[in-house]
C-alpha positions in Angstrom: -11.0 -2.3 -20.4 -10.9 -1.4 -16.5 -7.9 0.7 -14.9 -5.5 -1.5 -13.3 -3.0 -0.5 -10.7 -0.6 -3.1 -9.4 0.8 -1.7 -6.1 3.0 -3.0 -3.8 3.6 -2.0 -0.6 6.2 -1.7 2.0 9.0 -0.5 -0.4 11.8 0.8 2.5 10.6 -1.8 4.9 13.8 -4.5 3.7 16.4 -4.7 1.2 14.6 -8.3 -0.3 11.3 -6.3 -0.6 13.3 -3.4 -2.7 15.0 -6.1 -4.8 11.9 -7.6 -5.3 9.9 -4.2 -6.5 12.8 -3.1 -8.8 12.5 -6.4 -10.5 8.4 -6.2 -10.7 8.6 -3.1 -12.3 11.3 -3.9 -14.5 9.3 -7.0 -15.4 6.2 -4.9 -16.3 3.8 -6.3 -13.7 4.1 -3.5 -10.8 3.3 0.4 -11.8 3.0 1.5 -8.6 4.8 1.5 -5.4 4.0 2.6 -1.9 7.0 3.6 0.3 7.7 2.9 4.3 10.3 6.5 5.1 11.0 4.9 7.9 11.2 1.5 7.1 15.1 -0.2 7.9 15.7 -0.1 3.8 14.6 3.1 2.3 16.2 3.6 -1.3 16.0 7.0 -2.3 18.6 6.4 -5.6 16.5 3.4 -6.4 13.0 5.1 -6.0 14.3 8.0 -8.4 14.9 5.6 -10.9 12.3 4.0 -10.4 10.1 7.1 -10.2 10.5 8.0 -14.1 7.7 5.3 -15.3 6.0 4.0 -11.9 3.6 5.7 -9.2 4.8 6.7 -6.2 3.1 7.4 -3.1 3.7 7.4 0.5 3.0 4.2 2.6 1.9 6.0 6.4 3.0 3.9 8.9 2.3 4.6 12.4 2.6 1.5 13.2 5.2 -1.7 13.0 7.7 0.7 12.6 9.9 3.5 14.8 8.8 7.0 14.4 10.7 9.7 12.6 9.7 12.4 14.8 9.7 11.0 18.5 10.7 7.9 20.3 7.3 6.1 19.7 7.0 2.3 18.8 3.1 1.6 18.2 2.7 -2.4 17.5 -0.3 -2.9 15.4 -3.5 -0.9 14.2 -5.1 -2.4 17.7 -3.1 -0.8 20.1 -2.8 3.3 17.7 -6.7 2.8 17.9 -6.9 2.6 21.4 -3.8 5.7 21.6 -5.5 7.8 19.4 -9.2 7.6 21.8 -7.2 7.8 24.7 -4.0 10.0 24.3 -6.2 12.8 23.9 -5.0 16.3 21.5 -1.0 16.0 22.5 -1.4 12.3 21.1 -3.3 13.3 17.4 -0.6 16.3 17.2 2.2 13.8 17.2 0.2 11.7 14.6 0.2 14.5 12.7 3.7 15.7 13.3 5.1 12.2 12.4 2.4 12.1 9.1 4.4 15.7 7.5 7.8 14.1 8.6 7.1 11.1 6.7 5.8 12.8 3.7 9.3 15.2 3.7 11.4 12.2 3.3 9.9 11.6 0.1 9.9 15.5 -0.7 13.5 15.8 0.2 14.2 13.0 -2.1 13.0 14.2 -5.0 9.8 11.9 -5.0 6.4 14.0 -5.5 4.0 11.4 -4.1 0.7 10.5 -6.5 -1.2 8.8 -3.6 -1.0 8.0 -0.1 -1.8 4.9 2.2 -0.9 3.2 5.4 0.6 0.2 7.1 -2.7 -2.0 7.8 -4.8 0.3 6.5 -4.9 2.5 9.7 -5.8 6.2 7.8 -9.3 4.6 7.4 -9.5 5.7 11.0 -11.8 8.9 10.8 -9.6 11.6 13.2 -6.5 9.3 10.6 -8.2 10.1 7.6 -8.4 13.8 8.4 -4.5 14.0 8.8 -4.2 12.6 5.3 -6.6 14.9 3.9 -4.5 17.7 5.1 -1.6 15.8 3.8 -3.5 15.5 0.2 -4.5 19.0 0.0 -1.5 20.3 1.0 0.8 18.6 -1.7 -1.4 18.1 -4.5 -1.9 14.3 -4.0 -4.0 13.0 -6.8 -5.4 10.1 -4.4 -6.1 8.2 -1.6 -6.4 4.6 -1.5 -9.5 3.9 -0.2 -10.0 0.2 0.9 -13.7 -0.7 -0.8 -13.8 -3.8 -2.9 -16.7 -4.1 -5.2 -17.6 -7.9 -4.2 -17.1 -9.2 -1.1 -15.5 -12.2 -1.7 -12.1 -9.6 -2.1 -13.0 -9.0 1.8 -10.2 -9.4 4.2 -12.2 -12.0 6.6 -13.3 -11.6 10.0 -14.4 -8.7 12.3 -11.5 -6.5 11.3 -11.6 -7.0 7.8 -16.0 -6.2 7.8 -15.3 -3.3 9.4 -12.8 -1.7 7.2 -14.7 -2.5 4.4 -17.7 -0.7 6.2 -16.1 2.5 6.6 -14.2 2.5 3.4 -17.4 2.2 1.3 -18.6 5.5 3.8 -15.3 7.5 1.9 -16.0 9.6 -0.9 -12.7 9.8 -2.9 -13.2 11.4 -6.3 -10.1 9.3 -7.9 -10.5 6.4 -6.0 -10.3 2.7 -7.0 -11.9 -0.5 -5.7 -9.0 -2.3 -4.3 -8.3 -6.1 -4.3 -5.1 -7.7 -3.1 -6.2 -7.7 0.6 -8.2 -10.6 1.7 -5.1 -13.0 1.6 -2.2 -10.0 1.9 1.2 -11.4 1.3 0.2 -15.1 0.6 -1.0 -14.8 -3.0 -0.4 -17.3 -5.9 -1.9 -17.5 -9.3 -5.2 -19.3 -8.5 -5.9 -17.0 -5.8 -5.1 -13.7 -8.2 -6.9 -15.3 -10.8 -10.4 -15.5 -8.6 -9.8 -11.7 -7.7 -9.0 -10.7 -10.6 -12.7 -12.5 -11.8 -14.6 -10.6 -9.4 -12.7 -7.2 -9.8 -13.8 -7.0 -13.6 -15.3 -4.3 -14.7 -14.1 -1.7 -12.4 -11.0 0.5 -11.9 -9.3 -1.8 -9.2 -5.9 -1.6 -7.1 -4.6 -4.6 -6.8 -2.4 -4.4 -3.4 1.0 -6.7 -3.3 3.8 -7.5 -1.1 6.4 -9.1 -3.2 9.6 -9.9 -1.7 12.9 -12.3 -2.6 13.8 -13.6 0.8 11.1 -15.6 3.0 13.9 -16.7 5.7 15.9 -12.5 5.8 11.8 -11.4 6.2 10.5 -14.0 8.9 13.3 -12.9 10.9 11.4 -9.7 11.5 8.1 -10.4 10.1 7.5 -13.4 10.8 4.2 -12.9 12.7 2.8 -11.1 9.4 2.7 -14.9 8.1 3.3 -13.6 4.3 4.8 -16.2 1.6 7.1 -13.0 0.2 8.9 -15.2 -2.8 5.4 -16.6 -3.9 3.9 -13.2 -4.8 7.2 -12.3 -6.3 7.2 -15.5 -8.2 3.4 -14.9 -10.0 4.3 -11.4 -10.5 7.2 -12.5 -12.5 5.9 -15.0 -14.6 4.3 -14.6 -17.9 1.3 -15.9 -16.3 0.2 -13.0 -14.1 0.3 -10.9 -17.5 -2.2 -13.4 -18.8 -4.5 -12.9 -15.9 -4.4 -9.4 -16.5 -5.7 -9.3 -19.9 -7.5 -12.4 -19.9 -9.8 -10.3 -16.7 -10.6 -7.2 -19.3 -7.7 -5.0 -17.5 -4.9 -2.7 -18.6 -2.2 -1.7 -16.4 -1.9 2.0 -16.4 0.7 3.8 -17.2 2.1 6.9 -15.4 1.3 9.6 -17.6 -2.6 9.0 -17.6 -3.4 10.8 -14.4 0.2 12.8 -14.0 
């Protein structure tokens, strides 16, 4: 049977989304968990606790969110692409700057990070990548999530989603996965799992989720995102998403295969 990591994103970003991790994990259908350090919400007591049996890793994000390090407040992956070929070096040294910051929140709070990734996939950006690289090497990070599906009806669509595909399948990652989860981010339900799933099989897959228990606390924020929050958390909770798993020739992993 194929490797499966269920990961879900944006732990930190809002006390609903924590809720709803804690209860995933508990559940038995999320092992891993990427974390926002300066996100509104993080849960450094909670992480710990949860840190005994999941993954961990560090969720970038230079965008969406306020910096640690300086008073920066990049909107979307849009306008940090056009920063990062215009702002010159004093611009990528604050990139990375901000990149050490938010792995020493995690470091700080007792969480050694397994993986890294990034709010909307930005560290796909090559001069990006190389900051996480430095970030990988430097703490021993086992992997990188690396955004290449093996089929592309698990393609984000449009311009944006062809391209990342495009330069994630240029990545060599040694531990890398395929990922799935992303072509309908935050607005997944059983039937739509299901069809991943299907075209996933056979290979060591990621499967990215944003789970969360409150649509109306969320939409106040994130409303733009357009993510149905309580319906992921809903098929992640049910018996049937454990069916899917198994019934699609995978096995969650647990923590102690690549620790």
């Amino acid at each position: 049977m194929a490797n499966l990591l269920v990961n879900s994103d944006d732990f930190g970003l809002h006390p609903s989304v924590n809720e709803a991790i804690e209860n995933c994990v508990q559940f038995g259908s999320v092992n891993s968990i990427s974390v926002i350090t300066n996100g509104s919400a993080p849960d450094y007591e909670l992480l710990r606790k949860l840190y005994v049996k999941t993954f961990i890793g560090l969720h970038l994000t230079w965008v969406g969110e306020p910096w640690l390090t300086q008073k920066i407040f990049i909107p979307d992956w849009k306008a940090l692409l056009k920063k990062v070929m215009l702002g010159g070096s004093r611009f990528r040294n604050q990139l990375l700057e901000e990149a050490k910051a938010q792995m020493q929140e995690l470091l700080q709070n007792g969480i050694v990070p397994d993986h890294i990734d990034s709010h909307q996939h930005v560290h796909h950006f090559p001069f990006l990548w190389d900051i996480v690289l430095n970030l990988q090497h430097k703490n021993r990070i086992s992997r990188i999530r690396v955004a290449h599906v093996k089929s592309p009806g698990l393609m984000r669509m449009g311009v944006a989603g062809f391209g990342l595909n495009i330069r994630a399948s240029m990545i060599q990652q040694p531990a890398g996965f395929y990922a799935a989860g992303i072509r309908h981010a935050g607005n997944y339900n059983g039937k739509l799992l299901s069809a991943e799933l299907r075209l996933a099989a056979g290979a060591d897959t990621e499967l990215i989720v944003h789970p969360g228990t409150d649509n109306n606390a969320l939409d106040h924020k994130y409303g733009h995102w357009k993510f149905d929050w309580e319906r992921e958390y809903a098929i992640l909770t049910s018996n049937d998403f454990t069916k899917l798993i198994s019934d699609n020739g995978f096995k969650l992993m647990k923590k102690e295969v690549i620790d």
